[in-house]
C-alpha positions, 0 to 999 in steps of 0.5 A, a space after each residue: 349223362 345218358 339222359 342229357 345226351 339222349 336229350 340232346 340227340 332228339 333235339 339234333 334228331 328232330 332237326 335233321 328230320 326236318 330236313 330230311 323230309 325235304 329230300 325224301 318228299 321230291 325223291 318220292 315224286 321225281 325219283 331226284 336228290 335235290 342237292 340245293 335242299 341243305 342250301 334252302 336249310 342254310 337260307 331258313 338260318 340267314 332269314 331267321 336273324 333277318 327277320 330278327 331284324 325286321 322285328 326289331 325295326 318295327 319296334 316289335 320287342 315287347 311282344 316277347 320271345 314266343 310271338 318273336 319265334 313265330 313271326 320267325 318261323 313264318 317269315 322263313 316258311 314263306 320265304 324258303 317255299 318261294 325259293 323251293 319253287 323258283 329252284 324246282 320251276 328254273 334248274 329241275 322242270 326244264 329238265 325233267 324229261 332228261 336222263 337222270 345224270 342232267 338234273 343231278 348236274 343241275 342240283 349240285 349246280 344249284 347248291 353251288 350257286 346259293 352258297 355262292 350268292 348267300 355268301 356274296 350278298 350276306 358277307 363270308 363273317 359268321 352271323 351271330 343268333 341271340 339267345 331268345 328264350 333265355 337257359 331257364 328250363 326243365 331239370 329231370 334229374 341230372 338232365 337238363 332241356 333248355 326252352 330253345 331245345 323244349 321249343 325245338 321238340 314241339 315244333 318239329 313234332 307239330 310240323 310233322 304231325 301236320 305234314 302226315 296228316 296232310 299227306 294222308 287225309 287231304 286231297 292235296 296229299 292223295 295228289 302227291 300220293 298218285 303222282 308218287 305211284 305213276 304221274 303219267 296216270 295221274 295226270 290222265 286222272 286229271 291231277 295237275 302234275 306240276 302244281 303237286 310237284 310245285 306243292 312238294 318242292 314248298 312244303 319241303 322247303 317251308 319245313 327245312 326254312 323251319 329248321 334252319 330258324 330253329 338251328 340258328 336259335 340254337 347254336 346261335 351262330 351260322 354262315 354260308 357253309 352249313 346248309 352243305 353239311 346239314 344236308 348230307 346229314 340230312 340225306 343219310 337219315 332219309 336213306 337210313 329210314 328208306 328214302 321215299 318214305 315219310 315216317 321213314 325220314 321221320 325215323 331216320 332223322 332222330 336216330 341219326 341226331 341220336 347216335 350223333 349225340 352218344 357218339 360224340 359225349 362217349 368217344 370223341 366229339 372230334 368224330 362227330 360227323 364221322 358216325 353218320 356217315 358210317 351208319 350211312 355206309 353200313 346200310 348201304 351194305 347191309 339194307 340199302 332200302 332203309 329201315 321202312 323202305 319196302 322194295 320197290 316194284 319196277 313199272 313196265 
């Protein structure tokens, strides 16, 4: 049972992560919890079963599961990017030389109004996600991975393999990085400070349109209501691995999905939601900068 449970949890672990990336990248920049992230999460799952069914109308389903599954991932990543930058250019860029409370405002604006839009154009009934890889899958011992949970692992390893070589070894990364330590001097330097924060409100979304594709496949069912709980999830693992930080959201997402797991298969699944939140808590307390935050020097 430790084991399957342990399975379980990095599965969970690596969706959150996903997400997590999302809030940590624009806090990173912009010092701003974008609250409308999780809906951007619950828009990936609708665009999963849509793009199942454009699959299926251009008569595309004897390619097979795996080509099916990367169509997928595609059609969310483009899609979630597109409406990751139409949010930041219409509800955050007017307001980013307000005080801090008007963006806050306008983010849970935003969260409220995709829920609200998804909901009137998608139907309050749950949207059903076919098994599309199939139970058969690798037996360790007592433990078993299933494809789905085997496909979920590799493509949120892959997708933040890519994500840290990007930040780390392209010019576009050492943009985000400079406009992250002063933008006012990045800007100077000649960075175009908008397209980098265009650049991260895509990249952030594109993998949080990831998760959410890769959590309808899963679960096989979702409605309009999941990004609001996935994205507090979310951004209590970006908090607990120190929000701002990379691998921290990494981290933070697969102890989260962790202790998730082991809470629910040995004490109460009933509580399940309860954990996060209380990890959450206990860090705020204990180390409110997270597990790699390092503390942070106050510009002059």
């Amino acid at each position: 049972m430790f084991l399957q449970q342990l399975i379980n949890g990095l599965t969970l672990g690596c969706v959150y992560a996903l997400i997590a990336l999302g809030y940590t990248m624009v806090y990173g920049i912009l010092e701003l919890i974008n609250f409308a992230h999780g809906e951007i999460y619950m828009i990936g799952a609708y665009l999963g079963i849509i793009g199942l069914g454009l699959w299926q109308s251009l008569g595309l389903t004897g390619w097979g599961p795996l080509p099916l599954l990367m169509f997928l991932l595609l059609f969310a990543v483009i899609l979630t990017a597109l409406w990751g930058v139409a949010v930041e250019r219409f509800a955050y860029r007017p307001l980013r030389h307000a005080g801090r409370l008007s963006p806050l405002i306008s983010a849970l604006g935003m969260s409220i109004f995709l829920q609200n839009f998804v909901m009137l154009a998608q139907g309050t009934r749950e949207k059903v996600m076919p098994n599309l890889l199939g139970s058969r899958g690798i037996d360790i011992g007592p433990a078993h991975i299933s494809p789905t949970q085997l496909f979920i692992l590799i493509t949120a390893l892959v997708m933040m393999t890519v994500l840290t070589l990007i930040v780390r070894r392209t010019s576009i990364g050492t943009a985000m990085r400079a406009t992250a330590q002063d933008r006012l001097m990045a800007q100077l330097c000649g960075i175009d400070v908008n397209r980098i924060i265009m650049l991260t409100f895509a990249i952030g979304s594109g993998l949080a349109g990831i998760a959410g594709v890769l959590v309808a496949s899963y679960y096989g069912m979702i409605n309009f209501y999941i990004g609001y709980q996935a994205g507090l999830k979310a951004f209590t693992a970006a908090v607990l691995g120190g929000i701002g930080n990379i691998p921290g959201a990494m981290l933070g997402g697969v102890i989260l999905g962790i202790v998730e797991s082991f809470g629910a298969g040995y004490v109460s699944s009933e509580y399940k939601d309860l954990y996060a939140f209380l990890i959450l808590i206990i860090f705020l307390i204990f180390r409110p900068g997270g597990l790699l935050g390092e503390r942070v020097v106050e510009k002059v």
